[in-house]
N, C-alpha and C positions, 0 to 999 in steps of 0.2 A: 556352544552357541550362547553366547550374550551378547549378542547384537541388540535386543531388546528387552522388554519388560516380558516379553512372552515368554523370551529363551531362557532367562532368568526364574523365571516362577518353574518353568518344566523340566531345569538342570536339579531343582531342589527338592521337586513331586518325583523325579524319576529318585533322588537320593535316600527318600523314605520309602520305594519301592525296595531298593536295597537292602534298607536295613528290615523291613517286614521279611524278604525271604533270609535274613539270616535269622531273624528271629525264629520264622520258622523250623530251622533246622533242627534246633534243639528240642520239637516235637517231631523230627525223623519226617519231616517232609522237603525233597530238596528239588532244586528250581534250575533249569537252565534257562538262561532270560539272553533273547536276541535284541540288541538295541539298537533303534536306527532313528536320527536325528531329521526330520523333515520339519524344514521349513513353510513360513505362510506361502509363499509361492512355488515351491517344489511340486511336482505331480507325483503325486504317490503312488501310481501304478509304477513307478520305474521301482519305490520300492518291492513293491506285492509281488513283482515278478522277479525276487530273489526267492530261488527254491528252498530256503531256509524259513520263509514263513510261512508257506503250506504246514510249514511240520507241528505250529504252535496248537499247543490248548487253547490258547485263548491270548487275544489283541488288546494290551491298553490303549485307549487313544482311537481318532485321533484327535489332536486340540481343537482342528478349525474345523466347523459345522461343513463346509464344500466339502472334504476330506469325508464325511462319513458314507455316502452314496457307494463313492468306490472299496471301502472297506467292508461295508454291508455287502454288496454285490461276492466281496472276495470268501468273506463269511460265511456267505450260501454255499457256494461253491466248492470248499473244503471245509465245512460243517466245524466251523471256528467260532468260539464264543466272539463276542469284540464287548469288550467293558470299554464306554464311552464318559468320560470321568467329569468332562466341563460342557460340554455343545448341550442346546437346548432344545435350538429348531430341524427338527429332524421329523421328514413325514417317513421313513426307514424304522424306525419304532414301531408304527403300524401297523405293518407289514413281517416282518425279520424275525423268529420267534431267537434267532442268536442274539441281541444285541440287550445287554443291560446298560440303562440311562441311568446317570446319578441322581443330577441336576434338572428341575422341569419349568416352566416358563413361568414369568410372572404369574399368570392368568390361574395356574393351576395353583401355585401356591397359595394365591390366595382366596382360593376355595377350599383349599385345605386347611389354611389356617380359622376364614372364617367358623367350620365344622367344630373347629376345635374351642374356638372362645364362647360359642355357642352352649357345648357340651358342658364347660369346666363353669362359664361365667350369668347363666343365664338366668341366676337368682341376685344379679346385680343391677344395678340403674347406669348406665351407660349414658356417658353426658361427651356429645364430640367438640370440639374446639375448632372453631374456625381461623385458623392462624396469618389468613389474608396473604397466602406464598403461590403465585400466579402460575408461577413456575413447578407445581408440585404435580406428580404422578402417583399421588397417592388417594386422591379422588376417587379411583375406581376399586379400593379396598375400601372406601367408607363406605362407599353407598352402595355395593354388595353386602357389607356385614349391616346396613341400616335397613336396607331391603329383606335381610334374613330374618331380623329384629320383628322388622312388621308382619311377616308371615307368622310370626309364631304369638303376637299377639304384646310383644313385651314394649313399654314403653320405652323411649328415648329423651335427652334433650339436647337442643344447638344452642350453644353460646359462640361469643365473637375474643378473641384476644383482646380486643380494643374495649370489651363491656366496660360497664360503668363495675366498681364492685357489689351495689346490691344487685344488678343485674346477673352478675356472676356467677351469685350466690345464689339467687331463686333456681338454678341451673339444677342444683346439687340437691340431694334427696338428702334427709334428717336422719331416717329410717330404714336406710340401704346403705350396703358399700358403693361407693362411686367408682366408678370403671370411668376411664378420661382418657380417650382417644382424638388423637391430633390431626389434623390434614396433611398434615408436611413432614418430612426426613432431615430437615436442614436444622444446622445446628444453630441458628439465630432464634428461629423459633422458639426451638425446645428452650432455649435458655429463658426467652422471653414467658412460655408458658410454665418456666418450673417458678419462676420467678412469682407468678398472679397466681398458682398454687400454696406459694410457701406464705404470701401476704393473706390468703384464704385461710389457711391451718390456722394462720397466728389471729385471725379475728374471731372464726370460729372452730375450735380445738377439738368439739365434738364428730367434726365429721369425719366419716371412715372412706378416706380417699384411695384407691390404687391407679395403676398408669400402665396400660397399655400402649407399648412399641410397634420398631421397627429395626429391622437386623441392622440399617444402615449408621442405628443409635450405639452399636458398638463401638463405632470408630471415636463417638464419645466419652467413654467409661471414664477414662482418667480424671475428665474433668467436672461428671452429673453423676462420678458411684454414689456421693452422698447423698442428693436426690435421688436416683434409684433410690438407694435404702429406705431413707424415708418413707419416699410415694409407692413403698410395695409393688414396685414395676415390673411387667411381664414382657420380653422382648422375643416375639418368635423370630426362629432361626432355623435353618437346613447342619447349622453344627455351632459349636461352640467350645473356644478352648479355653478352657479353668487352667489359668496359670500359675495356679495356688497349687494345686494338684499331683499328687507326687509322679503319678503316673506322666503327667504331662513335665516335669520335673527333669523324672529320669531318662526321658526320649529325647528331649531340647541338649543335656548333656550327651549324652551319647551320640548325636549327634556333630556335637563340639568337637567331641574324641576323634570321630570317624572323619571328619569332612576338616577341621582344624579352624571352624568360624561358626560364629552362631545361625539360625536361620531368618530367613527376611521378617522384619517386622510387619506383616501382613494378616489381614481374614479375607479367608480362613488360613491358619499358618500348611503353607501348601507340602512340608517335608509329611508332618502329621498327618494329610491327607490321601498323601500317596500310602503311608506304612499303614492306616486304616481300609484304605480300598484292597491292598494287594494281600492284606490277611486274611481279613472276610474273602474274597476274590476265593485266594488260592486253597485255601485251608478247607473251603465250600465245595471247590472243583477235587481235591483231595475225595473226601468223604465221598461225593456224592458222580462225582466222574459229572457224563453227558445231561443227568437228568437234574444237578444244579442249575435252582430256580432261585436263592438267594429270600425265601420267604423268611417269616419270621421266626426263628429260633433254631432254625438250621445248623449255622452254624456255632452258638454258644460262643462268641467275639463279643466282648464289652468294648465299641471303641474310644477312642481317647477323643475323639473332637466331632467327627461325621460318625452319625447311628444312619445303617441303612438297614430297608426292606423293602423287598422287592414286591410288585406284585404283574402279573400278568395280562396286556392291554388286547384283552381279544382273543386274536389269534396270530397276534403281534407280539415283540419282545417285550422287556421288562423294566419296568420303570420303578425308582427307589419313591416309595410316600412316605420315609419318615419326615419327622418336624419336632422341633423341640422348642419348648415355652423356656426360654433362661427367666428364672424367676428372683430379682434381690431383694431379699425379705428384712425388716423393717429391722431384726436383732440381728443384724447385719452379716448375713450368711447367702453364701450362693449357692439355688440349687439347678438341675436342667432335668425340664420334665419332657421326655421322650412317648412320643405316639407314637 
């Protein structure tokens, strides 16, 4: 199936599913995996009703959010895990104590990430930047984590892109590190504000600036890592793949070997995601059979790009809350710090 960009990312996430259960083998754990190819407009009950998938552990998939009702449903009914790898909106979560979620909606992220800047940055001055992008959906992470700010009593400041530079600079504190959070994801911006950052350092040297992200800033790297480095930037993310990394190194090859082409240039790199899901996944269902819940340290998986853990919604399935701060530190080193 590459008739699309869908079929295309899930030929490549099914191909690091492959290579996770070979990998597995070499810990004597072996897989029979039943694969069936449905499309965005196929109805999947034509698949469910192959007797061959009552028999499974456990369901990867499926891609499209319509698709999980009836798979949740099938789950009940033959007591099948279903690992849901990409869909978001899913009221089946709720409900379903079978179904583990990866991936969770904006809204929750970024209540998780605010928790998280809060915990790590909260003895910082936080100064936002108004970057004048009409078009941004990123409004409603500022003014949750500005909202969280004032509950806890800690000061803020707004400046504008367009400030004059003493205006800019009364922004910034003398005697705190600056935390410098943007309105916007788009890459005109950020250029535009690394730019009235780097004219700031050079007027006044003394101040200790860092720079708070957005996962969307990855697709930037190549051309702001030295900014990052610089501005001590922290880009939260649900994964992140260190391509420097030998781990990540020898999976990207071995896949070269196996498949005879490199993998898509994509984030998250989706082969990496499938051979990270399917390890944890299985290795979890292995040890622990029925009563794998995917919590934290269960299964002892260091993964290569996506850190999961699970936790329990209720009396509903299970939703992953890790989140990692990719952090490029100023003596130009990368590190990812996993909650």
């Amino acid at each position: 199936h590459k008739e699309n960009g869908d079929g295309k990312r899930m030929v490549e996430y099914y191909r690091g599913v492959l290579m996770a259960c070979d990998s597995l083998r070499y810990n004597n754990i072996s897989t029979d995996i039943r694969a069936w190819n449905v499309a965005e407009d196929t109805d999947i009950n034509t698949f469910l009703a192959d007797p061959l998938a009552a028999e499974c552990d456990v369901i990867i998939g499926p891609l499209y959010s319509k698709m999980v009702k009836p798979s949740s449903d099938f789950a009940t009914a033959h007591d099948i895990r279903v690992f849901i790898p990409f869909s978001i909106n899913t009221h089946e979560i709720l409900v379903n104590r079978n179904l583990f979620q990866v991936y969770q909606p904006q809204t929750e992220q970024n209540d998780l990430i605010i928790s998280h800047f809060m915990e790590r940055f909260s003895n910082t001055h936080p100064v936002f930047i108004d970057c004048n992008d009409t078009t941004s959906t990123k409004g409603v992470f500022t003014f949750g984590l500005r909202r969280r700010l004032e509950g806890q009593g800690i000061s803020y400041k707004i400046t504008n892109l367009n400030s004059s530079e003493e205006a800019f600079y009364k922004s910034f504190s003398t005697s705190k590190r600056n935390m410098v959070i943007l309105n916007t994801g788009r890459s005109r911006e950020l250029n535009a504000a690394m730019a009235k950052l780097n004219g700031l350092r050079l007027s006044h040297p003394e101040l200790q600036i860092s720079v708070f992200g957005y996962t969307d800033w990855m697709l930037y790297t190549r051309h702001q890592l030295e900014n990052f480095y610089k501005f001590d930037t922290y880009i939260p993310a649900p994964f992140f793949t260190d391509l420097l990394s030998p781990r990540t190194e020898r999976i990207m090859q071995k896949y070269r070997w196996n498949f005879h082409t490199d993998m898509m240039s994509a984030l998250p790199r989706f082969a990496i995601t499938g051979f990270d899901h399917t390890y944890f996944l299985l290795k979890g269902i292995h040890l622990y059979g029925k009563t794998f819940t995917g919590g934290s340290g269960m299964v002892g998986y260091t993964p290569i790009q996506t850190p999961l853990h699970f936790e329990r919604i209720g009396n509903g399935g299970l939703k992953n809350h890790s989140m990692l701060f990719v952090h490029y530190m100023p003596e130009r080193k990368t590190e990812s710090i996993t909650f």
